[in-house]
C-alpha positions, 0 to 999 in steps of 0.5 A, a space after each residue: 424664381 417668382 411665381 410670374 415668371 414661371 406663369 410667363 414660362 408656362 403660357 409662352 410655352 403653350 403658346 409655343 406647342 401651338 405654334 410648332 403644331 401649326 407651321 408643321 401641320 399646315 403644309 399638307 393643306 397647302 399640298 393639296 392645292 399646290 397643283 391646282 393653283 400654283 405649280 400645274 401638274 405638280 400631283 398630291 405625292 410629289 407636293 407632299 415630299 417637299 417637306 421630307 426634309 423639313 420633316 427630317 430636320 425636325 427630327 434630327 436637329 431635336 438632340 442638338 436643341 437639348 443639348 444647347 439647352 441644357 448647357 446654355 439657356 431654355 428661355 433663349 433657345 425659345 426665342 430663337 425658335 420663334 424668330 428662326 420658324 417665323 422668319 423661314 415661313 416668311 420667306 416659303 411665302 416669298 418664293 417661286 420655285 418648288 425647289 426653293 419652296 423645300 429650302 424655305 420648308 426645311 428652315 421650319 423644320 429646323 426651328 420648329 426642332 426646338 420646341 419639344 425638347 426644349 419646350 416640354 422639360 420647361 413646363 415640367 420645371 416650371 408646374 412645380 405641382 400637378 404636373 400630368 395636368 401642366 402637361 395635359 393642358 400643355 398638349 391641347 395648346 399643341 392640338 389647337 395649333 394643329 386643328 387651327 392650322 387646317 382650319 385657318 389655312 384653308 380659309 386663308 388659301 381659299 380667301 387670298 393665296 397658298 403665300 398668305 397662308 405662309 406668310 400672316 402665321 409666319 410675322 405672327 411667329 416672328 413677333 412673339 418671338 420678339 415679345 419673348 426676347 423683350 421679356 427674357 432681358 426684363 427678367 420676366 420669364 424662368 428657366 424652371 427650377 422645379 425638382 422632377 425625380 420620383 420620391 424615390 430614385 429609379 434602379 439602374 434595371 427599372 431606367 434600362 427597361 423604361 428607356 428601352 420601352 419607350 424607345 420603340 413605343 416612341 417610334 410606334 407613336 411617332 409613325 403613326 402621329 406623322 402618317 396620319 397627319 400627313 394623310 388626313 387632308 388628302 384622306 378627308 379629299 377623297 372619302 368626304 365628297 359626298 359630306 362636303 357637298 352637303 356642306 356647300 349646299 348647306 352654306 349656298 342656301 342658308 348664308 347669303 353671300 358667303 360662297 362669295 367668300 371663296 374664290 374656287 370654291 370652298 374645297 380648301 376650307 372644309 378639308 381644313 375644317 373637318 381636320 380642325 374638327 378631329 384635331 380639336 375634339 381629339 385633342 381635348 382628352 390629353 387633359 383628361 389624360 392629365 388627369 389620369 396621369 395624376 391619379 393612375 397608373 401610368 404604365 395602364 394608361 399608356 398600354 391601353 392607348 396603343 391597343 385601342 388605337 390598333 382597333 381604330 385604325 384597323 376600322 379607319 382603314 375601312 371608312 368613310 363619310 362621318 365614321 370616318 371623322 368620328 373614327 379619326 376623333 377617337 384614332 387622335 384622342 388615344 395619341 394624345 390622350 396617353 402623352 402626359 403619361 410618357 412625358 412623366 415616365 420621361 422625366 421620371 427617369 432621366 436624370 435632372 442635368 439631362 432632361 432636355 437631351 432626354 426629350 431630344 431623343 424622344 423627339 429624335 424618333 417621334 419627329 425622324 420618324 415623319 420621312 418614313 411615314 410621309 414616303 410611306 403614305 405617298 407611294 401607298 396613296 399614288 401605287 394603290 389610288 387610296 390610304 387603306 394600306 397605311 391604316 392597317 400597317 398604322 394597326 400593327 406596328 400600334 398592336 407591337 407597341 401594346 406589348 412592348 408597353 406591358 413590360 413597363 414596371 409597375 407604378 409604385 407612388 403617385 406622380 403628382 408630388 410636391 417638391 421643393 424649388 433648389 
């Protein structure tokens, strides 16, 4: 395989982990304004379940997108995917009735259920080298997709409407999809061909118990990931009021014209802004994580990423105002900071003809966590008017997954190894 058609792998798989961030994060902007704009008296909660089975789908249809993968082609199954998530976005843009618009929403999550399992195992198959910063690099496209997705469709709502929002990100979709598929038939994107394996194969002991490990802290990562991206819109909405004011004032005085920009207000925007902010600063310590993932030792890597992030979220629990965002900044950077780690450990010990199955499973439980979390944060925001509760619960089950992590074996050779093409 050339080295240009791994590139091309490489970048349309980037490219991909933006996209699947973006349409699944940014309907929780769209919820926070659905029922002042479009559905009168439809509440934050009730909004914000439309996308439960979206949410679902993209965790359960991950194992059959591994499986199709493994056993028909990675490359293709990544053109299905834009086209399938960008088409479905088109039609949410489309309809008129909540029912429709969850139909229209589970379609996404059903694509979007491709990317991870599929996406992920062709980077590690496609960086034959330096793998941890393939994978770190990787992850910043997927961080970028979610803090753009704040941003851009919180402009877009506040600009146009909550249909642009669906619909310009959607023929975008559509039309990289199409470029991928023109590609593929010219020959000019790889499968991967890449050794992934240790120097030295993995005991049947040492499998089991990773496998076993990574089954929970897995579940934990993906808990917490979904519930806070479920709630961080609507968290910033009710703790930043005073932060926003500031920020209108700021805008009204010193740039002319701009608040004529916004049709009600620049409300959407700033909750829009301040998450691309969290997302984006956070998400630029999975290089940094890259990195370590290269030179330390995986199983220290990801054992203090969960227990720092217990602390921060116990705090997150408490805050408001810019601690808040500082503390939401620190709370993303641990979750993504410690994903090169566990993609290694992954792909260390899963056996090579199953490696998009195995990341299927991973995204089984990170993504059919997100029903859980998202049920989780609308009854603890509607029962008790606020998210407090759902940061310290976020606390715990983080502490519960550090433990687990310390039964991890011990890393015993580097994980950046060079290894020969088949």
């Amino acid at each position: 395989m050339s080295d240009l058609a791994s590139r091309n792998a490489l970048i349309f798989s980037a490219v991909g982990h933006a996209y699947m961030h973006f349409f699944t994060a940014m309907y929780f902007v769209i919820a926070v304004t659905l029922g002042k704009e479009a559905w009168a008296g439809l509440t934050w909660s009730e909004a914000s379940e439309l996308w439960m089975l979206g949410a679902f789908l993209v965790g359960v249809a991950a194992l059959p997108a591994g499986w199709l993968a493994d056993r028909w082609s990675t490359s293709g199954m990544m053109v299905v995917y834009f086209i399938g998530m960008g088409l479905c976005a088109v039609v949410c843009s489309l309809v008129e009735q909540p029912v429709a618009l969850m139909l229209g929403l589970a379609g996404v999550g059903l694509f979007a259920a491709i990317y991870h399992p599929v996406g992920i195992p062709w980077v590690v198959r496609n960086a034959k080298t330096r793998r941890g910063k393939a994978l770190g690099i990787n992850g910043v496209f997927g961080q970028v997709g979610w803090a753009s997705a704040g941003l851009i469709t919180g402009v877009l709502i506040d600009a146009f409407s909550w249909r642009v929002a669906f619909l310009v990100p959607g023929a975008i979709c559509l039309a990289t999809g199409v470029l991928l598929l023109a590609l593929c038939l010219a020959g000019r994107v790889g499968e991967g061909d890449a050794e992934v394996g240790p120097k030295t194969p993995a005991s049947r002991g040492d499998m089991i118990r990773v496998f076993a490990v990574l089954l929970l802290t897995m579940t934990v990562m993906g808990l917490v990931f979904q519930g806070n991206q479920a709630a961080l819109p609507k968290l910033f909405d009710d703790r930043l009021t005073g932060l926003f004011a500031a920020v209108s004032g700021f805008l009204e005085h010193s740039v002319p014209g701009v608040m004529a920009i916004f049709r009600g207000g620049p409300d959407a925007s700033l909750v829009g802004l301040f998450v691309a902010l969290t997302a984006t600063v956070g998400g630029i310590m999975q290089i940094w994580g890259g990195h370590l993932a290269d030179r330390y030792s995986l199983k220290a890597i990801y054992l203090w990423a969960f227990l720092l992030q217990a602390f921060t979220l116990g705090f997150i629990a408490m805050a408001a105002g810019l601690p808040l965002v500082a503390l939401s900044i620190i709370a993303v950077a641990l979750s993504t900071g410690a994903l090169p780690a566990e993609n290694i450990l992954l792909s260390r010990y899963a056996p090579k003809r199953h490696q998009a199955v195995a990341f299927g499973v991973k995204y089984v439980l990170a993504f059919g966590t997100a029903p859980i979390a998202i049920s989780a944060a609308a009854y603890i925001r509607q029962t008790y008017d606020g998210f407090a509760w759902l940061y310290v619960l976020g606390a715990v089950i983080a502490a519960a997954a550090a433990l687990a992590s310390a039964m991890l074996p011990r890393d015993t050779e580097p994980v950046a190894i060079r290894v020969p093409a088949e």
